[in-house]
N, C-alpha and C positions, 0 to 999 in steps of 0.2 A: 504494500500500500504506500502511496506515493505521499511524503510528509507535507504538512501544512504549520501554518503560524507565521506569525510576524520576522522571526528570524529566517524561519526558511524561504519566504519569500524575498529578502533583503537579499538574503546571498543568492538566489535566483537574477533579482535583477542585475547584480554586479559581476555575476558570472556572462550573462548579458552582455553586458556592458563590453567587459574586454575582447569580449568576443565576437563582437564589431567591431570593436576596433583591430583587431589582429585581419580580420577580414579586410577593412578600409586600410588600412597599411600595405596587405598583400596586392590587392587589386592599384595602389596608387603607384608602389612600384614596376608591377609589370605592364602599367599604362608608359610609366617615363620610360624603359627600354626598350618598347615600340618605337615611340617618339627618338630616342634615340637611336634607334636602329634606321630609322625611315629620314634621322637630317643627316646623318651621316653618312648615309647611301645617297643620298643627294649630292653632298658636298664634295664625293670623292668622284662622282660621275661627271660634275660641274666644271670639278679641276683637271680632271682628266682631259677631257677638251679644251680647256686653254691650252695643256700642255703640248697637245695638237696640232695646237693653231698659230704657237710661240716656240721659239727658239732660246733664247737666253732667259733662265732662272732669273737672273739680278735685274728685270724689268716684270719684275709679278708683286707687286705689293698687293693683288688679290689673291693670291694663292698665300700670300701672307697671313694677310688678316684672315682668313680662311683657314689656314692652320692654328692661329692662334685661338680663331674660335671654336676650331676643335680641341684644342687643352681645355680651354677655359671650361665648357660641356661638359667634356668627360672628367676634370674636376668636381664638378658641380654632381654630374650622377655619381659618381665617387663617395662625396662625403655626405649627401643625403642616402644613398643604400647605405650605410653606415648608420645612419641616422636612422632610415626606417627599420633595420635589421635590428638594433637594438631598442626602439621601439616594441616592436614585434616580440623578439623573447621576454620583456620586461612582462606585457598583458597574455602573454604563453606561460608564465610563471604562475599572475593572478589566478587564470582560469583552471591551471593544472591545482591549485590551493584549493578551490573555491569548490573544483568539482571532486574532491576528494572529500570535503569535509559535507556535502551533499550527498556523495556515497554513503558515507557513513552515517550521516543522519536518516539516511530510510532505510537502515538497518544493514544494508551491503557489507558483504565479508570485504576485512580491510588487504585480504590478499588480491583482489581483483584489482586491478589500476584500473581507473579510469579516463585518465589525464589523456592528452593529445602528446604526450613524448611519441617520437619516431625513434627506434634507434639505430646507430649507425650502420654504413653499409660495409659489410666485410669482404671489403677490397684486398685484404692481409689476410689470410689463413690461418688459424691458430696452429697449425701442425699440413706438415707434406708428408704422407706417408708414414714412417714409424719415427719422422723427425722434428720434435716441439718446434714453433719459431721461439726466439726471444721476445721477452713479453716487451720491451721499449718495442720491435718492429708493429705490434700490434695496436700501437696508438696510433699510428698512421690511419689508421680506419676514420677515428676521429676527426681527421681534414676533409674526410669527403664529405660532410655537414653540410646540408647548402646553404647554411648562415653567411660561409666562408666565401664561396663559390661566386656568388654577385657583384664581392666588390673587388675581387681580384678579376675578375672579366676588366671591367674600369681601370684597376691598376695595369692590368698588362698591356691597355687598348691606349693608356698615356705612357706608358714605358716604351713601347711601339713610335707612336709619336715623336717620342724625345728622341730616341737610337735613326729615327728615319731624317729627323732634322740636321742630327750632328752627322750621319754617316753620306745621306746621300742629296741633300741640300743646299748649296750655298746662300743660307738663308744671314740675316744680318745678326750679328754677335746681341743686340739684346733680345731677337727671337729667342735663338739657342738659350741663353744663359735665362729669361723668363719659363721656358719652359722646364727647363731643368731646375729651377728652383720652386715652379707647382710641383713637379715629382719628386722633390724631397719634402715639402710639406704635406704631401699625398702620403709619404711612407710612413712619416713622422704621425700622422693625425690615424693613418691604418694602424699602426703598432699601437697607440696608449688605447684604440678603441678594441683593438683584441683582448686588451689585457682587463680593460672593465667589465669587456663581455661573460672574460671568463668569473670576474667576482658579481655578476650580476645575479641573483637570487631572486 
């Protein structure tokens, strides 16, 4: 029998609650890498035909600002997936709390989970044959998390960027050096967000 009363209702609506919003978080991210999937396939097709149409690199200050505004972008979905990604587990935490203790309040054995945890994918094998792996190799699984997965897409699509400026561009010295100083604030802002992610509770 399914419980009633004023507390059980309370945690009903606020299991609710986060649970649109994990929903409104997922759907607003995979709307921005449409979006970005679809100016960035614009912008590489756009410059592709200058490149066509033009001879000399050092007379394109729109292939310029064109790349710059692809840093700047892929900046931008960078540290907002960051931002929604730990959004998201923050209100995955709430709901996995809320709906446990709603388990239990309608009498539910407390061995049953109920929680929305996924667990990782076992990319690493615990053993080959009659041969343990080591247990370090077996947190590798751990990465495959697609927490992780979104915003290294971004990071490697502005690493790409910077390696294509410096290697095969003669783009003008504050290009290069602006970009390469988004990609270190890129790394910089991705490392303290890993590390809160993981003391996020």
């Amino acid at each position: 029998m399914a419980p009633s009363g004023p507390r059980v209702e309370a945690l009903r609506a606020l299991l609710e609650q986060h649970w649109l919003h994990c929903r409104h978080l997922e759907t607003e991210r995979a709307w921005f890498m449409s979006i970005y999937g679809a100016v960035v396939g614009g912008i590489l097709a756009f410059g592709a035909t200058r490149l066509d149409a033009e001879t000399d690199l050092g007379d394109f200050p729109l292939i310029y600002g064109l790349i710059l505004f692809l840093v700047v972008l892929t900046f931008f979905g960078f540290f907002h997936t960051l931002r929604w990604i730990y959004s998201f587990e923050y209100h995955r935490g709430k709901v996995n709390e809320l709906a446990r203790a709603l388990w239990l309040a309608s009498g539910g054995e407390a061995s049953f989970d109920p929680t929305m945890n996924i667990p990782a994918l076992s990319m690493v094998p615990g053993a080959i044959g009659g041969w343990k792996m080591p247990g370090w190799l077996g947190k590798v699984n751990g990465f495959f998390k697609t927490r992780y997965w979104f915003p290294l897409f971004y990071f490697i699509v502005l690493t790409g960027i910077t390696l294509f400026l410096f290697l095969f561009i003669p783009a003008p010295v504050w290009l290069k050096g602006l970009s390469l100083a988004v990609w270190a604030v890129a790394l910089w802002v991705g490392t303290g967000w890993y590390f809160s992610l993981k003391r996020l509770k």
